[in-house]
C-alpha positions in Angstrom: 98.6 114.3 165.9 100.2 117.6 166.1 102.6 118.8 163.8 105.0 121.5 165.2 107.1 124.0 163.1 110.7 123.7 163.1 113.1 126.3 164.5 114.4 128.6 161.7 117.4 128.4 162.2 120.1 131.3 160.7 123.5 132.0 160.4 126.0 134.8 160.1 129.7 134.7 159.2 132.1 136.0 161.5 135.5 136.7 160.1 138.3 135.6 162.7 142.5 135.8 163.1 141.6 131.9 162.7 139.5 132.1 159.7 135.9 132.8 159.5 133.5 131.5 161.6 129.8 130.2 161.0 127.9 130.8 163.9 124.0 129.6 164.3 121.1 130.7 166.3 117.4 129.6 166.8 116.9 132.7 167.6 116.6 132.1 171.5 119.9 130.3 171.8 123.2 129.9 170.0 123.1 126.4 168.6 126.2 125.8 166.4 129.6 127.4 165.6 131.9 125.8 162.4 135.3 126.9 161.4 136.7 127.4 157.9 135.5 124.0 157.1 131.9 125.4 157.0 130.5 126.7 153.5 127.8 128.9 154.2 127.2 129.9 150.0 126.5 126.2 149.5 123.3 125.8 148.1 121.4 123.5 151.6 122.3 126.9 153.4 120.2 129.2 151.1 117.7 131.3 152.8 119.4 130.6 156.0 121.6 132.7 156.0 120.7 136.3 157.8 121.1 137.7 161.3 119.4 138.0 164.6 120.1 140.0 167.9 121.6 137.0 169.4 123.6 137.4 166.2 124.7 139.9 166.5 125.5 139.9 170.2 127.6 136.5 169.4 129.4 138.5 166.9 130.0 141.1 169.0 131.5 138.8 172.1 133.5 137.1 169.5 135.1 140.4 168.2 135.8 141.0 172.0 137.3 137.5 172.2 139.4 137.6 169.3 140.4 141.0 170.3 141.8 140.6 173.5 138.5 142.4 175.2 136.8 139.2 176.7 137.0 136.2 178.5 134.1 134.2 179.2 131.0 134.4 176.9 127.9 135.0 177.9 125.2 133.6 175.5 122.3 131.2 175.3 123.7 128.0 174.3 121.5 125.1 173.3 123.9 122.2 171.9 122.3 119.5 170.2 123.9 116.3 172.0 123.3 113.1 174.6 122.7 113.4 178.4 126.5 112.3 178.8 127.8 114.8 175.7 125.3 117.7 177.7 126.7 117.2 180.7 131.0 117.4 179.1 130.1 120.0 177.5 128.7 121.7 180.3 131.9 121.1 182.2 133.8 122.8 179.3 132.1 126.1 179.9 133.4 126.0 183.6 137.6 125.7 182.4 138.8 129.4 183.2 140.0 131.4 180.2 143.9 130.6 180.5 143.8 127.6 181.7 144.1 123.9 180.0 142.5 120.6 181.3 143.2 116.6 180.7 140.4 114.5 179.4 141.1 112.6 182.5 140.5 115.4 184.7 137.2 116.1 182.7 136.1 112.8 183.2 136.4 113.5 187.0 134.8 116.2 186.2 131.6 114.6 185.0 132.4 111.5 187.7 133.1 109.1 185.5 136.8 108.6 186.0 136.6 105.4 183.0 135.1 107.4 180.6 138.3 109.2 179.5 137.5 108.2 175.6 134.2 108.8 175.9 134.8 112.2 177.7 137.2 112.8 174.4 134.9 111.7 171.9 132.0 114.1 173.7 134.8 117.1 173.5 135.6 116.3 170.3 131.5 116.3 169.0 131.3 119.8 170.6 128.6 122.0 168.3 129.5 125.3 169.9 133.3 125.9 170.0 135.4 128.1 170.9 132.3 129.9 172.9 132.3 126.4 174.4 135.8 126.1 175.0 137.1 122.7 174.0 140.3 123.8 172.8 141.0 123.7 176.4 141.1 120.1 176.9 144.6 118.4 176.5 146.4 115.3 176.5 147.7 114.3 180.4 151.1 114.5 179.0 150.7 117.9 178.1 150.5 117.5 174.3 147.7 118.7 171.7 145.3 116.6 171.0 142.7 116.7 168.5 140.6 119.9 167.3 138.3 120.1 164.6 139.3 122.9 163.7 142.6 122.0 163.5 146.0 121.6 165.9 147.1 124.4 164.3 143.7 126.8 165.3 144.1 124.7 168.9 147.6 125.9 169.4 146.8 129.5 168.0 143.4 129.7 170.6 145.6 128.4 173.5 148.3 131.0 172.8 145.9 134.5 172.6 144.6 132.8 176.0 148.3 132.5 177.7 147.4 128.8 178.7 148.8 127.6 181.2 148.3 123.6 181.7 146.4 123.0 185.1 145.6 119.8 185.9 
């Protein structure tokens, strides 16, 4: 048997109009991004925390982002999930900046028209947001529906954005 080393995996905190954001690499890929929820001095995080250049570079697109500058990221991404959650997610990345979806439409999307709640549940499990833009994703009606970060971070992401609901 061959045992292989884990990944060292590191964070960075990147302070945001929304509240700070943890954002994680493996160094060859962004693997995780947690909103204000996230407590990077807790005691499991020590040792981890630190920076890389993909880091940095996340850092520096989110800045952009936040600032007005940017619209689509461009990063290695490497979200920890199923086939199915892979495949949402992937879908996510490809709703234009300004722009809002249905979890119907995703589901479409991934062409599985019956798997509206698992589409949501997929959306709402997203590792990377934000970079993977979730927030996106609305009810068919047109109303908010859940964020993890919050409605109130939702609402606040889809206004910088000027969304406009496209379904």
């Amino acid at each position: 048997m061959t045992v292989v080393a884990a990944t060292k995996v590191v964070y960075d905190v990147v302070p945001t109009p929304i509240d700070r954001l943890v954002v994680a690499s493996d160094g060859s890929a962004i693997v995780g991004v947690w909103m204000a929820n996230a407590e990077p001095d807790d005691p499991s995080w020590a040792g981890q925390c630190g920076t890389d250049s993909l880091l940095d570079e996340a850092r520096r697109q989110l800045v952009a982002y936040f600032a007005g500058q940017l619209r689509a990221f461009d990063l290695p991404l490497a979200p920890n999930g199923t086939e199915f959650q892979r495949r949402v997610w992937t879908e996510l990345t490809k709703i234009p900046f300004g722009t809002t979806t249905s979890y119907a439409e995703l589901a479409r999307r991934v062409s599985n028209t019956a798997a509206v709640r698992a589409v949501g549940a997929a959306n709402g499990r997203n590792p990377i947001p934000i970079i993977v833009p979730c927030h996106r994703v609305i009810g068919s009606d047109g109303s908010l529906t859940g964020f993890g970060g919050g409605l109130h971070r939702k609402q606040w992401l889809l206004r910088h954005e000027g969304g406009q609901i496209e379904f």
